[in-house]
C-alpha positions in Angstrom: -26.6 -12.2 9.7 -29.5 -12.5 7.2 -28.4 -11.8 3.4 -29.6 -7.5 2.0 -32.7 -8.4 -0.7 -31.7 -7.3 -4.1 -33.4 -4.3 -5.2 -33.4 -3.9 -8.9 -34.3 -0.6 -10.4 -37.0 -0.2 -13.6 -35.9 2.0 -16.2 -37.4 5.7 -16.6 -39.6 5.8 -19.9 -39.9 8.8 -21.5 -43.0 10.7 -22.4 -43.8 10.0 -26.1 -46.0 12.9 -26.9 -44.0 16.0 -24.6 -44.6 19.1 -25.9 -41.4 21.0 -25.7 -43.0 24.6 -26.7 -46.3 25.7 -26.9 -47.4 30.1 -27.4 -44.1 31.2 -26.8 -42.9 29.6 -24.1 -40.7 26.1 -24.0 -39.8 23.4 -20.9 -37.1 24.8 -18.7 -38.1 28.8 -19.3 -38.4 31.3 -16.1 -41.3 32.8 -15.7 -43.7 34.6 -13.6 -47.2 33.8 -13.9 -50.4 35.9 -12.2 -52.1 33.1 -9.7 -56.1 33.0 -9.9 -56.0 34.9 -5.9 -54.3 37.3 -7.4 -50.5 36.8 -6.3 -47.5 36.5 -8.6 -45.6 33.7 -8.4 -42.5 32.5 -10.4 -41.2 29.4 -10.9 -39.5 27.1 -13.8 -42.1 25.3 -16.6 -41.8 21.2 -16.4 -44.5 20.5 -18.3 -46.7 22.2 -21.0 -50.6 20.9 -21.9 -53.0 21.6 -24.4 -55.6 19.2 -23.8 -57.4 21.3 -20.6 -60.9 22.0 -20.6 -60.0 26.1 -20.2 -57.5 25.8 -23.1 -53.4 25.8 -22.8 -51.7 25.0 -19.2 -48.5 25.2 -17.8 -47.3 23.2 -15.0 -44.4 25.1 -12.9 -42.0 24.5 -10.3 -42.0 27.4 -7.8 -39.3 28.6 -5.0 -42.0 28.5 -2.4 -45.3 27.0 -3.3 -44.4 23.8 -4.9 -45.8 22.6 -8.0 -48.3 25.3 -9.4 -50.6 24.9 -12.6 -51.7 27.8 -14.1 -53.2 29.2 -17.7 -50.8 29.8 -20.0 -52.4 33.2 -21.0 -51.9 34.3 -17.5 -48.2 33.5 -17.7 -45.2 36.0 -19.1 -41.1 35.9 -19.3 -40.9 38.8 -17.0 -42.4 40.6 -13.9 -43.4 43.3 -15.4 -45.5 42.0 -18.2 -47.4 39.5 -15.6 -48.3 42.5 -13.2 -50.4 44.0 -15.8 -52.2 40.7 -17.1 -56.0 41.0 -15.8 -57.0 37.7 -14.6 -59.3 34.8 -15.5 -59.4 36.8 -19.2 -59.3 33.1 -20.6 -63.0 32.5 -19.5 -64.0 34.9 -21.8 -62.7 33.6 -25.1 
Protein backbone atom coordinates (compact mmCIF):
# COMPACT_ATOMS: atom_id res chain seq x y z
CA UNK A 1 0.00 0.00 0.00
CA UNK A 2 1.54 3.29 -1.31
CA UNK A 3 2.54 5.76 1.67
CA UNK A 4 -0.59 9.23 2.25
CA UNK A 5 1.66 12.50 0.82
CA UNK A 6 2.08 14.92 3.56
CA UNK A 7 0.06 17.94 3.28
CA UNK A 8 1.40 20.82 5.18
CA UNK A 9 -0.84 23.77 5.87
CA UNK A 10 0.38 27.75 5.21
CA UNK A 11 -0.44 29.99 7.86
CA UNK A 12 -3.45 32.59 7.50
CA UNK A 13 -1.92 36.23 7.34
CA UNK A 14 -3.91 38.82 8.45
CA UNK A 15 -4.99 41.92 6.72
CA UNK A 16 -2.62 44.77 7.71
CA UNK A 17 -4.78 47.76 6.81
CA UNK A 18 -8.58 46.25 8.00
CA UNK A 19 -10.79 48.77 8.72
CA UNK A 20 -12.73 47.71 11.68
CA UNK A 21 -15.40 50.79 11.54
CA UNK A 22 -16.10 53.13 9.06
CA UNK A 23 -19.79 55.88 9.28
CA UNK A 24 -21.13 54.15 12.00
CA UNK A 25 -21.01 50.89 11.30
CA UNK A 26 -18.11 48.21 12.44
CA UNK A 27 -17.12 44.28 11.13
CA UNK A 28 -19.56 41.84 12.59
CA UNK A 29 -22.83 44.42 12.81
CA UNK A 30 -26.43 43.25 11.46
CA UNK A 31 -27.76 45.09 9.02
CA UNK A 32 -30.18 45.56 6.38
CA UNK A 33 -29.14 47.38 3.40
CA UNK A 34 -31.56 48.66 0.27
CA UNK A 35 -30.04 46.60 -3.00
CA UNK A 36 -29.71 48.83 -6.32
CA UNK A 37 -33.15 46.55 -7.78
CA UNK A 38 -34.73 47.79 -5.13
CA UNK A 39 -34.99 44.69 -2.66
CA UNK A 40 -33.87 44.73 1.00
CA UNK A 41 -31.58 42.37 1.96
CA UNK A 42 -29.79 41.76 5.34
CA UNK A 43 -26.95 40.17 6.09
CA UNK A 44 -23.69 40.48 8.53
CA UNK A 45 -20.61 43.15 7.37
CA UNK A 46 -17.11 41.14 6.75
CA UNK A 47 -15.44 43.69 5.29
CA UNK A 48 -15.60 47.60 5.13
CA UNK A 49 -13.86 49.76 2.02
CA UNK A 50 -13.18 53.20 1.38
CA UNK A 51 -11.13 53.19 -1.55
CA UNK A 52 -14.39 52.60 -4.26
CA UNK A 53 -14.76 54.75 -7.12
CA UNK A 54 -18.65 55.71 -5.74
CA UNK A 55 -17.23 56.38 -2.23
CA UNK A 56 -17.59 53.97 1.09
CA UNK A 57 -18.56 50.09 0.53
CA UNK A 58 -19.61 47.33 2.59
CA UNK A 59 -19.16 43.88 1.79
CA UNK A 60 -22.03 41.54 3.57
CA UNK A 61 -22.76 38.13 4.15
CA UNK A 62 -26.44 37.47 3.48
CA UNK A 63 -28.94 34.40 4.62
CA UNK A 64 -29.93 33.91 1.03
CA UNK A 65 -27.96 35.68 -1.63
CA UNK A 66 -24.46 35.05 -0.70
CA UNK A 67 -21.88 37.66 -0.58
CA UNK A 68 -23.53 41.08 -1.43
CA UNK A 69 -21.55 44.52 -1.87
CA UNK A 70 -23.39 47.45 -1.45
CA UNK A 71 -22.95 51.51 -0.66
CA UNK A 72 -22.63 52.12 2.67
CA UNK A 73 -25.01 55.14 2.50
CA UNK A 74 -27.68 52.75 1.38
CA UNK A 75 -27.09 50.59 4.43
CA UNK A 76 -28.86 51.08 8.13
CA UNK A 77 -29.00 48.93 11.64
CA UNK A 78 -32.60 48.36 11.21
CA UNK A 79 -35.47 47.57 8.71
CA UNK A 80 -37.16 50.34 9.23
CA UNK A 81 -34.55 52.99 8.59
CA UNK A 82 -33.37 51.05 5.24
CA UNK A 83 -37.07 51.05 3.80
CA UNK A 84 -37.11 54.66 3.63
CA UNK A 85 -33.55 55.20 2.12
CA UNK A 86 -34.15 56.42 -1.64
CA UNK A 87 -31.64 54.71 -3.69
CA UNK A 88 -28.52 55.38 -5.78
CA UNK A 89 -28.61 59.02 -3.64
CA UNK A 90 -24.71 58.44 -3.61
CA UNK A 91 -24.50 59.38 -7.37
CA UNK A 92 -25.55 62.64 -6.61
CA UNK A 93 -22.93 63.80 -4.08
Amino acid sequence: MPRRKKVSKKPVKEKKDLIKSLDGFSLGDYIWCKYFDGRLIEGVITYLSDKDSHGNVVTMVTKDRGIRTAHISMCAHSRDEAKSLKLFTFLQE
